[in-house]
N, CA, C and O atoms as a GROMACS GRO file, in nm:
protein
  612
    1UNK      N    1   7.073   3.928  10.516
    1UNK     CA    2   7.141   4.002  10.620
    1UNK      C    3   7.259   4.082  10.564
    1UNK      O    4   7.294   4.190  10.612
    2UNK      N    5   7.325   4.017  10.449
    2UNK     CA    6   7.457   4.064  10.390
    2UNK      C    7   7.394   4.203  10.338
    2UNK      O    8   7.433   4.313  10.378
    3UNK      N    9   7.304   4.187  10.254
    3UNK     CA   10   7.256   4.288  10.188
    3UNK      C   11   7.176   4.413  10.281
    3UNK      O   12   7.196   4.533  10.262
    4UNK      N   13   7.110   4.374  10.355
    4UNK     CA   14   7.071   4.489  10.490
    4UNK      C   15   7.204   4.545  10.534
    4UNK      O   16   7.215   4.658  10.486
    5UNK      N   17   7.272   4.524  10.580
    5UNK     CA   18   7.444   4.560  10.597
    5UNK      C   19   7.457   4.619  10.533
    5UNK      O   20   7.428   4.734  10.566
    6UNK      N   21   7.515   4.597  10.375
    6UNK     CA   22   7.595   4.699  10.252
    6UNK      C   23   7.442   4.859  10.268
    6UNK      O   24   7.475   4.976  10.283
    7UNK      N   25   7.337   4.828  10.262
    7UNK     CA   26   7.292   4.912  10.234
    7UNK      C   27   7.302   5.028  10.364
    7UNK      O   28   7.289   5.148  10.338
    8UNK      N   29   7.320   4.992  10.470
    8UNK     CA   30   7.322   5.087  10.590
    8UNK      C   31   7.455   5.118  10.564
    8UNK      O   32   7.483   5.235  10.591
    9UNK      N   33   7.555   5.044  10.515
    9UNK     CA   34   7.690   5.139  10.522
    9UNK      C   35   7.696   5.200  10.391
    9UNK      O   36   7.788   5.281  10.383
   10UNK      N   37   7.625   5.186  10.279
   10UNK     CA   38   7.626   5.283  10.142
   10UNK      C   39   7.528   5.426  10.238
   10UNK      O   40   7.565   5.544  10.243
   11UNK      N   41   7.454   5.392  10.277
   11UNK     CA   42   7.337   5.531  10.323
   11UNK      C   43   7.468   5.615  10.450
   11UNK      O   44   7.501   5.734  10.449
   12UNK      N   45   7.510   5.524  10.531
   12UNK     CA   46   7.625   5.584  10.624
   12UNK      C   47   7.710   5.669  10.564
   12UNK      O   48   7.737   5.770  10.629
   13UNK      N   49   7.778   5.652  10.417
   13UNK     CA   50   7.856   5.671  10.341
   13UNK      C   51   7.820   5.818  10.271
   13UNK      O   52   7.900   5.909  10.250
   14UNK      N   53   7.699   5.816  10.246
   14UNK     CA   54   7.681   5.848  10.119
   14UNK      C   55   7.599   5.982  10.194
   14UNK      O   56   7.599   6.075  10.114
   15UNK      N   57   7.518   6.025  10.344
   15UNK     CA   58   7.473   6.114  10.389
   15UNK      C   59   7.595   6.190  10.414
   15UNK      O   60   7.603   6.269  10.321
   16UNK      N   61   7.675   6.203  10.478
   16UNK     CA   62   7.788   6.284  10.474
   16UNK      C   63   7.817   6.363  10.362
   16UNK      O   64   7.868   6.473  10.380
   17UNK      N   65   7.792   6.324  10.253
   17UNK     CA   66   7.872   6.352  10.103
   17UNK      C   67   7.704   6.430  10.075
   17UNK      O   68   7.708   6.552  10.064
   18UNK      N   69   7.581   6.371  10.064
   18UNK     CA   70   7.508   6.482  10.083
   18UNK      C   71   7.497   6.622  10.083
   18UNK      O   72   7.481   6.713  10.002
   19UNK      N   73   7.518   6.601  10.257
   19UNK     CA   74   7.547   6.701  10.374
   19UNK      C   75   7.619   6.843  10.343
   19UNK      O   76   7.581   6.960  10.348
   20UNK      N   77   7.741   6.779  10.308
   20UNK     CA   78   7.896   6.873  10.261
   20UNK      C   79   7.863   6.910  10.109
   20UNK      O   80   7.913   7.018  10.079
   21UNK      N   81   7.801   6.856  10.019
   21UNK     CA   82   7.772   6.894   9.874
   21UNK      C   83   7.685   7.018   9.896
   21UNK      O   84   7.715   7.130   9.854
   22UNK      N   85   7.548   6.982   9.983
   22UNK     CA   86   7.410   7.072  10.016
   22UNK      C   87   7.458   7.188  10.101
   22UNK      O   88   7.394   7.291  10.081
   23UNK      N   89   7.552   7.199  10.188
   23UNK     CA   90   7.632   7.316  10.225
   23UNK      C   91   7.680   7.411  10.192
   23UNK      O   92   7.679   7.518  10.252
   24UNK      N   93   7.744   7.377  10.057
   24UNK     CA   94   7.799   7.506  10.024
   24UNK      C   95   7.742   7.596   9.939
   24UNK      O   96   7.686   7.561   9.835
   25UNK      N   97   7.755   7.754   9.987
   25UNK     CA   98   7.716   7.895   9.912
   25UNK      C   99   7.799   7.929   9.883
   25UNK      O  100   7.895   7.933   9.961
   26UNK      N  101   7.806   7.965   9.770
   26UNK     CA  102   7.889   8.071   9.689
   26UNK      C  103   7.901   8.174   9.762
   26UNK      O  104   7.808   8.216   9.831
   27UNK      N  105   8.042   8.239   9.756
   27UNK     CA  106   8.083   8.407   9.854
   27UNK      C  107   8.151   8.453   9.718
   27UNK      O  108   8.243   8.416   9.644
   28UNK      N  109   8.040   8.568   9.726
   28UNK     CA  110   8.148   8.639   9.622
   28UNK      C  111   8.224   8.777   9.669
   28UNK      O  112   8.249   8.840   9.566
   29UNK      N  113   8.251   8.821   9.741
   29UNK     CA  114   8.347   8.884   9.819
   29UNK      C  115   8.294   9.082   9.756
   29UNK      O  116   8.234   9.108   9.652
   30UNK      N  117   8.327   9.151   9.827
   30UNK     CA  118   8.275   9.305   9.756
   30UNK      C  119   8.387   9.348   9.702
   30UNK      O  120   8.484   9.350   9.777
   31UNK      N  121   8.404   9.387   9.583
   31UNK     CA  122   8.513   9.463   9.530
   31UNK      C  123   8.551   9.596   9.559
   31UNK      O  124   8.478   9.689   9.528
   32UNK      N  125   8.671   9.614   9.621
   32UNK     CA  126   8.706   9.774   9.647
   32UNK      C  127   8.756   9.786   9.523
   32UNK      O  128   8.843   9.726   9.462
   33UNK      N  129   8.673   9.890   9.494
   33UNK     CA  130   8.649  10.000   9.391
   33UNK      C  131   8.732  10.144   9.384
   33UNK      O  132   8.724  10.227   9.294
   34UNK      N  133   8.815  10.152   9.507
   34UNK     CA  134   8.877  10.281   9.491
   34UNK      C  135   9.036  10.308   9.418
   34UNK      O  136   9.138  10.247   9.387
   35UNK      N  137   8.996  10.400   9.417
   35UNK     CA  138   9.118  10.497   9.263
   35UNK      C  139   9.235  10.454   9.330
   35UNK      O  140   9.315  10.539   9.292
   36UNK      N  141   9.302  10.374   9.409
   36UNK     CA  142   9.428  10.376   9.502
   36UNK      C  143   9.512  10.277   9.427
   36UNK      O  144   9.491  10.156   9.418
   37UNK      N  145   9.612  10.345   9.372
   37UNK     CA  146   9.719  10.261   9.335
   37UNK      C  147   9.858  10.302   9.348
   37UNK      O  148   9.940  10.363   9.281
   38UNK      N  149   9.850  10.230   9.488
   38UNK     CA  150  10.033  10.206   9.562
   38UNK      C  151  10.138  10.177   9.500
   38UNK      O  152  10.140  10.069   9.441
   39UNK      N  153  10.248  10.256   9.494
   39UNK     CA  154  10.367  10.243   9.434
   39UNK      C  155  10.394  10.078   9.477
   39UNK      O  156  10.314  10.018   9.548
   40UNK      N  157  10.479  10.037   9.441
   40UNK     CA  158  10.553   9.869   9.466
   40UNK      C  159  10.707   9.897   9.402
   40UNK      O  160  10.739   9.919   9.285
   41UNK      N  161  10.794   9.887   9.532
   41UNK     CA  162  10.920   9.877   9.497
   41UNK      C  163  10.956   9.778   9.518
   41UNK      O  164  10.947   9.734   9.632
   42UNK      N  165  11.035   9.677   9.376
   42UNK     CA  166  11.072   9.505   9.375
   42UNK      C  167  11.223   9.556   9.354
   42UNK      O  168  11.244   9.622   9.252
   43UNK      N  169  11.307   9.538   9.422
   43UNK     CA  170  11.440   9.549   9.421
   43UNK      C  171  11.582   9.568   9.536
   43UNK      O  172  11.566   9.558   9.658
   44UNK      N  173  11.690   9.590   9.485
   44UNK     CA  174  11.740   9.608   9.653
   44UNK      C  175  11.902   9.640   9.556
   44UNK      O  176  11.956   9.588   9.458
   45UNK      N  177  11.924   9.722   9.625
   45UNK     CA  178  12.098   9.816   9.617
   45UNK      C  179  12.213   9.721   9.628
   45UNK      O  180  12.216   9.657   9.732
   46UNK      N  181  12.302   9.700   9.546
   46UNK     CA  182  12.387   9.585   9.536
   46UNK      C  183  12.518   9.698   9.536
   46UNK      O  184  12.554   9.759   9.435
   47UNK      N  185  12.573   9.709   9.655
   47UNK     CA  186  12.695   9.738   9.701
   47UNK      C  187  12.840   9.738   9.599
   47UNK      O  188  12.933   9.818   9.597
   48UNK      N  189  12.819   9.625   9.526
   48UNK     CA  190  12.947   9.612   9.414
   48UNK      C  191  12.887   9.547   9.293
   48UNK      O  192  12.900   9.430   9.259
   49UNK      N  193  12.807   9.660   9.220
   49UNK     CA  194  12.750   9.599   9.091
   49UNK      C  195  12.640   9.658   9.058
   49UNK      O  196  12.615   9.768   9.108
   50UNK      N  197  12.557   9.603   8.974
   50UNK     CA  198  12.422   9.658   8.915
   50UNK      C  199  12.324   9.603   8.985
   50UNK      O  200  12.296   9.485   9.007
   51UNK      N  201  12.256   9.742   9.033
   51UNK     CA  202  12.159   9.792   9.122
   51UNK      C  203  12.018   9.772   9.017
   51UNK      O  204  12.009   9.861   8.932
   52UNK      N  205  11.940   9.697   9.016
   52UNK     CA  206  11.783   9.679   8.945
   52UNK      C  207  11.658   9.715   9.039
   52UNK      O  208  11.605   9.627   9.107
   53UNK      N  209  11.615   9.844   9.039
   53UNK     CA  210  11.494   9.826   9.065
   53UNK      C  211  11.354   9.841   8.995
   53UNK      O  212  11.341   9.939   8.921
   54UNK      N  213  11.225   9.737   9.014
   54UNK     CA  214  11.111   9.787   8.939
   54UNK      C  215  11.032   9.851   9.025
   54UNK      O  216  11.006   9.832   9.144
   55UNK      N  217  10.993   9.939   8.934
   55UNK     CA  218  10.872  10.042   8.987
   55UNK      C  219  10.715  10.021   8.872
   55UNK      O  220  10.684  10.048   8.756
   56UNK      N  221  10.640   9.946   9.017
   56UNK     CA  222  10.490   9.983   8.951
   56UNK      C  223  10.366  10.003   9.045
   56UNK      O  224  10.395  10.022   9.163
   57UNK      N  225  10.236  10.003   9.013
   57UNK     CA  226  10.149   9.984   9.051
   57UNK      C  227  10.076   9.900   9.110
   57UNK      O  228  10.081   9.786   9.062
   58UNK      N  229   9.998   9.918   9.213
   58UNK     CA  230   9.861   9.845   9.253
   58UNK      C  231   9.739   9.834   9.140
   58UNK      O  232   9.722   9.907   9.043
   59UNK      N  233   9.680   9.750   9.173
   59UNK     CA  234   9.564   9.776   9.074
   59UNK      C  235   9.456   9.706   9.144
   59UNK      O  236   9.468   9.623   9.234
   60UNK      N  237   9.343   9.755   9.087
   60UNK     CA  238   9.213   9.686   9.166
   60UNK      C  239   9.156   9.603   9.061
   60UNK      O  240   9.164   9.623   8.939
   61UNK      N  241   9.076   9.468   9.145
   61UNK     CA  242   9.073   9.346   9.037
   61UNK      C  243   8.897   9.371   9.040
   61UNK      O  244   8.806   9.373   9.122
   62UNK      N  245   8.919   9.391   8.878
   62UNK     CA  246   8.795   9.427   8.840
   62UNK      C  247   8.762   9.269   8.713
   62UNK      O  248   8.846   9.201   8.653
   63UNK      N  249   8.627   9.259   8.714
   63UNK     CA  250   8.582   9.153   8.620
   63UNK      C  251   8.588   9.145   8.431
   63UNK      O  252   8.526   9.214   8.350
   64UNK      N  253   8.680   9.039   8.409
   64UNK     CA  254   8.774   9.038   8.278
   64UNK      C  255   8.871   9.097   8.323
   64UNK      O  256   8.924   9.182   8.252
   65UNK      N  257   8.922   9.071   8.447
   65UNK     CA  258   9.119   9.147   8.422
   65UNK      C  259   9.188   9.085   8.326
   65UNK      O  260   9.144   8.972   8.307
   66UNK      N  261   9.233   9.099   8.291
   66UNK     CA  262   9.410   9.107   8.237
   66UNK      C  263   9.491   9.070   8.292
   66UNK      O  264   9.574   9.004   8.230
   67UNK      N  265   9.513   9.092   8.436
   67UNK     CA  266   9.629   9.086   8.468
   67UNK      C  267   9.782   9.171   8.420
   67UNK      O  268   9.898   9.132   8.412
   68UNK      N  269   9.720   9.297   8.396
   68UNK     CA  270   9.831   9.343   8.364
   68UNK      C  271   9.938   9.431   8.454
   68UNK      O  272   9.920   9.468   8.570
   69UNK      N  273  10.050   9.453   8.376
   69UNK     CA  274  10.104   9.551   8.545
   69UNK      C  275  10.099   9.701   8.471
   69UNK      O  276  10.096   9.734   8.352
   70UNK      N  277  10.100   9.768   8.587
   70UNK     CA  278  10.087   9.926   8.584
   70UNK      C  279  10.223   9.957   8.598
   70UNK      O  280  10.263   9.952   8.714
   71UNK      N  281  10.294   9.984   8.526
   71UNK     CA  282  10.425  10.000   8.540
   71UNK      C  283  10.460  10.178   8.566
   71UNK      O  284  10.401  10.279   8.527
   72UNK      N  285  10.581  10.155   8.649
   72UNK     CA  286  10.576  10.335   8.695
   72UNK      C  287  10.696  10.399   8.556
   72UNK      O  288  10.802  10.337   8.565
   73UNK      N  289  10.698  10.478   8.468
   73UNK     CA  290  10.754  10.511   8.412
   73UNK      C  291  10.790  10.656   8.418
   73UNK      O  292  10.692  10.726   8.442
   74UNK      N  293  10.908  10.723   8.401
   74UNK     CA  294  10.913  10.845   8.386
   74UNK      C  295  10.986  10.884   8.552
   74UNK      O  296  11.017  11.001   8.572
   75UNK      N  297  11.000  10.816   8.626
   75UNK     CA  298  11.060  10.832   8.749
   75UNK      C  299  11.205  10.868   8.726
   75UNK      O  300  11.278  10.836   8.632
   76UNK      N  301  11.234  10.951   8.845
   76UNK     CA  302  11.362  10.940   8.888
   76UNK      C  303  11.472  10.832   9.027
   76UNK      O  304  11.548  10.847   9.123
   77UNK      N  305  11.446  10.791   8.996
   77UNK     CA  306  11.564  10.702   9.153
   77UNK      C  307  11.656  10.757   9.143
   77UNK      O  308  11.691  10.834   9.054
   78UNK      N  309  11.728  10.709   9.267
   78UNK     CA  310  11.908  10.764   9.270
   78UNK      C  311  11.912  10.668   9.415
   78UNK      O  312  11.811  10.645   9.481
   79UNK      N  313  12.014  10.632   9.440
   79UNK     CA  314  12.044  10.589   9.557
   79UNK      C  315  12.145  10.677   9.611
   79UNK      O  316  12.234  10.734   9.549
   80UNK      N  317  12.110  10.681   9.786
   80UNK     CA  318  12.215  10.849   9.861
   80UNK      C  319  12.244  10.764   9.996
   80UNK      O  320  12.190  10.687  10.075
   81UNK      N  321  12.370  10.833   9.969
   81UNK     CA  322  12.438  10.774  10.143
   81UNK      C  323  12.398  10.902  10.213
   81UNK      O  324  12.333  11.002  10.182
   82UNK      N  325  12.476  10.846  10.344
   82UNK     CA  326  12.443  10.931  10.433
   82UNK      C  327  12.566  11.034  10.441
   82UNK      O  328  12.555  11.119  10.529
   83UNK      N  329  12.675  11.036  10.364
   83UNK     CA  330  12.705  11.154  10.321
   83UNK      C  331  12.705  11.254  10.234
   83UNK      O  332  12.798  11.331  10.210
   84UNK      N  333  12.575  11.251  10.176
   84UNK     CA  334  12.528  11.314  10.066
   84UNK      C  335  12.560  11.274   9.937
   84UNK      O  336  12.536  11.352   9.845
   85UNK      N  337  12.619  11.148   9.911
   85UNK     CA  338  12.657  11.178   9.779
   85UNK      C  339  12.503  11.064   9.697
   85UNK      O  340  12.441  10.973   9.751
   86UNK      N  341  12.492  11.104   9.602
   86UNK     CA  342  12.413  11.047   9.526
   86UNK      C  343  12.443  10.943   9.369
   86UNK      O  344  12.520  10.971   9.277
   87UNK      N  345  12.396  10.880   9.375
   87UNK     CA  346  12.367  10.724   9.251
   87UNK      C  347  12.277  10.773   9.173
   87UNK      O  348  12.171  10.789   9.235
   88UNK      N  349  12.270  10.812   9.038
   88UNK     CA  350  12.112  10.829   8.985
   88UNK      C  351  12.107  10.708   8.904
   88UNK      O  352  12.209  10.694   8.836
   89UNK      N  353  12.023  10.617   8.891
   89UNK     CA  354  11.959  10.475   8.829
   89UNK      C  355  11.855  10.564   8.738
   89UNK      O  356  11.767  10.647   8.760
   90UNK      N  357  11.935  10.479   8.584
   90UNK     CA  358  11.840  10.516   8.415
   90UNK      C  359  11.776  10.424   8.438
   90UNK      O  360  11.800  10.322   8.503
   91UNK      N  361  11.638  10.477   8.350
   91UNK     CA  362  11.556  10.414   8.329
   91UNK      C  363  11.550  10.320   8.201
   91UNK      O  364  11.596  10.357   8.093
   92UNK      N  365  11.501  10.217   8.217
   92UNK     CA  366  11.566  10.078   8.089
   92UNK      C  367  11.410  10.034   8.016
   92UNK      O  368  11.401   9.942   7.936
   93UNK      N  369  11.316  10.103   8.051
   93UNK     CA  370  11.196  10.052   8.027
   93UNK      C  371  11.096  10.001   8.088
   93UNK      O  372  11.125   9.944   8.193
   94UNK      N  373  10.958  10.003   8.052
   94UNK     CA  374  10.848   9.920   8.194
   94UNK      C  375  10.937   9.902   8.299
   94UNK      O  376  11.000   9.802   8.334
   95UNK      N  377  10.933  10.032   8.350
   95UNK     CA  378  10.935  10.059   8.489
   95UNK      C  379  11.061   9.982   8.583
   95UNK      O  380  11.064   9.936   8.697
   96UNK      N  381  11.164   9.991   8.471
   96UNK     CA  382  11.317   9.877   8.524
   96UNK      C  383  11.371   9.997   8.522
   96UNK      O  384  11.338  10.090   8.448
   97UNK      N  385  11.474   9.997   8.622
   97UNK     CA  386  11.587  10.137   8.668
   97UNK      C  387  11.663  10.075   8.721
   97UNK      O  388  11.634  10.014   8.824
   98UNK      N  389  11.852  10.069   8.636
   98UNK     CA  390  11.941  10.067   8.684
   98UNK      C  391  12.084  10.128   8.676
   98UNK      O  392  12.113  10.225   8.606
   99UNK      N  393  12.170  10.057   8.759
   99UNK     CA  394  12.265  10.183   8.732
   99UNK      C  395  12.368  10.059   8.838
   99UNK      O  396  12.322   9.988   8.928
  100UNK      N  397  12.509  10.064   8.792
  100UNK     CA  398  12.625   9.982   8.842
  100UNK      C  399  12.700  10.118   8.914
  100UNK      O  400  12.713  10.229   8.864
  101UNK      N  401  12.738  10.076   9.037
  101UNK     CA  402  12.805  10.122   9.126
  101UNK      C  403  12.907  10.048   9.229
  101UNK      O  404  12.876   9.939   9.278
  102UNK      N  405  13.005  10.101   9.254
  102UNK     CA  406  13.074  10.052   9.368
  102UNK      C  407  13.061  10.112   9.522
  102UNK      O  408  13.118  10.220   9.541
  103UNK      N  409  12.996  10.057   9.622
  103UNK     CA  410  12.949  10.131   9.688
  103UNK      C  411  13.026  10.148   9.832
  103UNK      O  412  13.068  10.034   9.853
  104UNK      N  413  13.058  10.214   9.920
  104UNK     CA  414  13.121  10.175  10.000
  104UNK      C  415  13.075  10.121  10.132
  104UNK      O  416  12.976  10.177  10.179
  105UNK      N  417  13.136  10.004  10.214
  105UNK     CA  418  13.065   9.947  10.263
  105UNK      C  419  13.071  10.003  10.448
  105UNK      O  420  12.988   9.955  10.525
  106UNK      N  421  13.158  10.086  10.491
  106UNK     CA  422  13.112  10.172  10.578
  106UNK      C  423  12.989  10.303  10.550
  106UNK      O  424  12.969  10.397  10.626
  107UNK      N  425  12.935  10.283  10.452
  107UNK     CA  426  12.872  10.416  10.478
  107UNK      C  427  12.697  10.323  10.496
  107UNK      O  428  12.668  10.208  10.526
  108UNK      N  429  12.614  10.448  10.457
  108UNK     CA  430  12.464  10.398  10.529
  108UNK      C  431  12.377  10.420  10.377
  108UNK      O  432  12.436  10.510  10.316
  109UNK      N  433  12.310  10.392  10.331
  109UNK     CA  434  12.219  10.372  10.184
  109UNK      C  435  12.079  10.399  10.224
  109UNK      O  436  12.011  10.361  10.320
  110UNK      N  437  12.054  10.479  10.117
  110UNK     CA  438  11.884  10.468  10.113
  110UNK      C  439  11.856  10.487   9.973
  110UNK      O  440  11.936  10.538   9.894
  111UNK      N  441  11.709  10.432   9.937
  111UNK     CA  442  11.664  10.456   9.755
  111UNK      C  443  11.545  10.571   9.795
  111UNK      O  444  11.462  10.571   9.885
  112UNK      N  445  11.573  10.667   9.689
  112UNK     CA  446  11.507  10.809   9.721
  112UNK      C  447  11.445  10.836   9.563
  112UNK      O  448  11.497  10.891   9.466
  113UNK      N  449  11.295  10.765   9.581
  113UNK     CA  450  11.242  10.758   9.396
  113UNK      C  451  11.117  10.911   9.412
  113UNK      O  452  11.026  10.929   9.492
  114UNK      N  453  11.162  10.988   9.309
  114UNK     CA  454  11.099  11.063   9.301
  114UNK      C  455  10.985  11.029   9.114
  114UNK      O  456  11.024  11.015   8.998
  115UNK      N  457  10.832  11.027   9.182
  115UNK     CA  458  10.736  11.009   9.061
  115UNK      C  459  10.729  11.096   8.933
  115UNK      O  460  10.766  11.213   8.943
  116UNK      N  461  10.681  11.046   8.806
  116UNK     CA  462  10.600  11.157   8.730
  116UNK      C  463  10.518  11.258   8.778
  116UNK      O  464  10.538  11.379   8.768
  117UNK      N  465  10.422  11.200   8.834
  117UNK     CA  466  10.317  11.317   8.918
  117UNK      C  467  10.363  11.389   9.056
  117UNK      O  468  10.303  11.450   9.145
  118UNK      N  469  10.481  11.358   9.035
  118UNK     CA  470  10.561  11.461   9.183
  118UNK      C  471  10.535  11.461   9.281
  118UNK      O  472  10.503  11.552   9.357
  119UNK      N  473  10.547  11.336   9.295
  119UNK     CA  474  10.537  11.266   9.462
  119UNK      C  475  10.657  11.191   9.475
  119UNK      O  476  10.716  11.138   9.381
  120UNK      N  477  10.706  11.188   9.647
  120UNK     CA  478  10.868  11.160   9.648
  120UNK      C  479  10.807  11.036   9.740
  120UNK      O  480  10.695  11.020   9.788
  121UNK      N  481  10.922  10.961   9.744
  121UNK     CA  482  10.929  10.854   9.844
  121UNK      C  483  11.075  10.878   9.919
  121UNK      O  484  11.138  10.984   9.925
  122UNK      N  485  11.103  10.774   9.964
  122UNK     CA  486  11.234  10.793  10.042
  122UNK      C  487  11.218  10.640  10.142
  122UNK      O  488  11.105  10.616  10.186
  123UNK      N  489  11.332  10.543  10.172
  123UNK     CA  490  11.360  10.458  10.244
  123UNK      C  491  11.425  10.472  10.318
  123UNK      O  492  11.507  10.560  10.291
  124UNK      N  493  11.440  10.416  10.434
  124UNK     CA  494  11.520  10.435  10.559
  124UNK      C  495  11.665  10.434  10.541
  124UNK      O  496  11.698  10.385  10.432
  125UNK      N  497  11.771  10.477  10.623
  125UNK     CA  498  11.930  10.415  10.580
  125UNK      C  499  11.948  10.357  10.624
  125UNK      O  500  11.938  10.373  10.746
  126UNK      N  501  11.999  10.209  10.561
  126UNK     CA  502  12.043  10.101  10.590
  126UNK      C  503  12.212  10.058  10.596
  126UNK      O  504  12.280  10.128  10.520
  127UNK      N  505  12.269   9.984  10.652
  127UNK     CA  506  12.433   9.976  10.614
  127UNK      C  507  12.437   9.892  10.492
  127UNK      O  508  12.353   9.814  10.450
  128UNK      N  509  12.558   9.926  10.443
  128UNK     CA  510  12.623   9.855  10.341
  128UNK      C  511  12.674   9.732  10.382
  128UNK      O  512  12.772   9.738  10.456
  129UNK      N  513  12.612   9.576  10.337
  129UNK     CA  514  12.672   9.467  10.404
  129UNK      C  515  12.746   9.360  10.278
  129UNK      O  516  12.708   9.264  10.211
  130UNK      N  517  12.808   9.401  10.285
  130UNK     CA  518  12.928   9.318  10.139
  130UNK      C  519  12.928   9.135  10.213
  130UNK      O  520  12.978   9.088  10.316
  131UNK      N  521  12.831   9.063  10.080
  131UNK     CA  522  12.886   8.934  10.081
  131UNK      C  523  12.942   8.859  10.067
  131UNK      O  524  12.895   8.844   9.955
  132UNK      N  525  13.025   8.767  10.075
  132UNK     CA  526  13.119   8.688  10.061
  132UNK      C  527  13.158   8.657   9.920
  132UNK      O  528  13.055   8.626   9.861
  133UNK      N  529  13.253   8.652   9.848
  133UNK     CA  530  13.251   8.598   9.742
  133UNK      C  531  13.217   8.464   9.730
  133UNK      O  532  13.215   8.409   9.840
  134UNK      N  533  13.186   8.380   9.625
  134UNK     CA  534  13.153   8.239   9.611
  134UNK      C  535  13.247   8.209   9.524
  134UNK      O  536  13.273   8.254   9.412
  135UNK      N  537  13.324   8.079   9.627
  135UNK     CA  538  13.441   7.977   9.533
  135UNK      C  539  13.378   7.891   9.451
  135UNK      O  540  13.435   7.879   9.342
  136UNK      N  541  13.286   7.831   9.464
  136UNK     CA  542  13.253   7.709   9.439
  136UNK      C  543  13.123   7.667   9.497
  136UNK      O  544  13.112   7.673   9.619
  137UNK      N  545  13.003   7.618   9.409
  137UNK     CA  546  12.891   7.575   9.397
  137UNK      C  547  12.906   7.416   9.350
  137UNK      O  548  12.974   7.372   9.257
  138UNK      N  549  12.828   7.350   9.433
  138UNK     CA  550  12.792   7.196   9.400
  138UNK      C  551  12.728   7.101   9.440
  138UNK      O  552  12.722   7.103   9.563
  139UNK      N  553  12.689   7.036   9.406
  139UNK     CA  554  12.529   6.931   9.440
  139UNK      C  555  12.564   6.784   9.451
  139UNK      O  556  12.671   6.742   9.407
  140UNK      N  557  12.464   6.696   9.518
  140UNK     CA  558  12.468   6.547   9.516
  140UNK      C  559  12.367   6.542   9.519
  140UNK      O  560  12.295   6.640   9.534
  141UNK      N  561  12.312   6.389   9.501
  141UNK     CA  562  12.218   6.349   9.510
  141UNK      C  563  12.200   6.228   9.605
  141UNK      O  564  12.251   6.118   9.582
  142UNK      N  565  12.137   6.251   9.693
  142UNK     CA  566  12.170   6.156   9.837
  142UNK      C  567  12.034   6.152   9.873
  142UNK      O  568  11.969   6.252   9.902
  143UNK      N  569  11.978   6.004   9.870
  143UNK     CA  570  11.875   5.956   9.935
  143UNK      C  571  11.787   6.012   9.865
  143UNK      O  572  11.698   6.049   9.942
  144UNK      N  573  11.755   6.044   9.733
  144UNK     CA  574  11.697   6.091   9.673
  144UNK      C  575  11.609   6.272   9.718
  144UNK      O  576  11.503   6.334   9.709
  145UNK      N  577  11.694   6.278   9.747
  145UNK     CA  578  11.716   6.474   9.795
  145UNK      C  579  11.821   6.523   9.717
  145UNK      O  580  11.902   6.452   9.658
  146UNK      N  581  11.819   6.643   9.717
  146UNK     CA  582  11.955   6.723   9.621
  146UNK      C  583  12.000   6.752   9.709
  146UNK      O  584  11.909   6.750   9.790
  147UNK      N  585  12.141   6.801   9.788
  147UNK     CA  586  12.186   6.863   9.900
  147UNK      C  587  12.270   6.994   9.792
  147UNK      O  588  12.334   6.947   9.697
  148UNK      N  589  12.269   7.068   9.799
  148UNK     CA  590  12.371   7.193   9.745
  148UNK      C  591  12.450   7.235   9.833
  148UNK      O  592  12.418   7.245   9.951
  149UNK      N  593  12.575   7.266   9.783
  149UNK     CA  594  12.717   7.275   9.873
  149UNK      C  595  12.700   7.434   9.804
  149UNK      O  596  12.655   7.447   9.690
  150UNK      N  597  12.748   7.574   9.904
  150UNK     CA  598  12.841   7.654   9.825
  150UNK      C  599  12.925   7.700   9.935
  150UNK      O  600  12.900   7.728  10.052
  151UNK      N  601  13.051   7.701   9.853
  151UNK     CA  602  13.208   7.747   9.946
  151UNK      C  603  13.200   7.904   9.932
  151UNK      O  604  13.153   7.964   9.836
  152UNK      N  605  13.265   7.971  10.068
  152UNK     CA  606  13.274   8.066  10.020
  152UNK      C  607  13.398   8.167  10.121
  152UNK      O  608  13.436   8.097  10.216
  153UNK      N  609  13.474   8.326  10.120
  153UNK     CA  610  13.528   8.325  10.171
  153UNK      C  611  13.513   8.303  10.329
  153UNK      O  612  13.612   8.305  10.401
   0.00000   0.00000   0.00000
């Protein structure tokens, strides 16, 4: 009887796992194939200091990638308030552009990157929002969590 038992709950056990193994198909998904590769702006305008932005590419994932990046080179940026005055950000290499400024924090900002192949972009104007300075950074260890403290004005 013991043994009639184990075997109905090994077969109970063991059809499920079957089931879910014999289920699955491979999806291999269709590759878009088209020439489209979207600028990508990774960065953001730092009001009192050095301004970093990267400029690169989209790329389409083709079989043996790399993984490499398409970096935008040869651009111009500048960052412009809304009273005309202009920031121009050098270029530092693979597609890094910066440039230290003091910016003022009543006025309104936008990043205005003009391409190699002479196509412009342009971002909305945003305000200038100056953060707090930081006094003091510091940690515990409580209940086995980290808690981080930072002071600031």
């Amino acid at each position: 009887m013991k043994k009639n038992c184990f075997s109905i709950k090994l077969l109970l056990y063991c059809i499920p796992v079957i089931i879910y193994v014999g289920c699955k198909v491979p999806y291999d998904p269709p590759l878009n194939t088209s020439p489209n590769h979207f600028l990508v702006v990774d960065g953001f305008i730092n009001s009192d200091g050095v301004t970093n932005v990267k400029l690169s590419r989209t790329r389409n994932i083709t079989s043996g990638d790399t993984a490499a990046y398409i970096n935008e080179p040869n651009a111009r940026v500048v960052i412009e308030d809304d009273r005309n005055d202009v920031y121009p950000l050098s270029e530092t290499g693979d597609g890094n552009y910066s440039g230290a400024y003091y910016l003022y924090p009543n006025n309104n900002y936008r990043l205005h990157i003009f391409t190699a192949d002479h196509k412009e972009y342009v971002s909305d104007f945003v305000p200038c929002k100056q953060s707090p300075k930081i006094d003091k950074i510091g940690w515990k260890f409580r209940n086995g969590n980290v808690q981080i403290f930072v002071n600031t004005h």
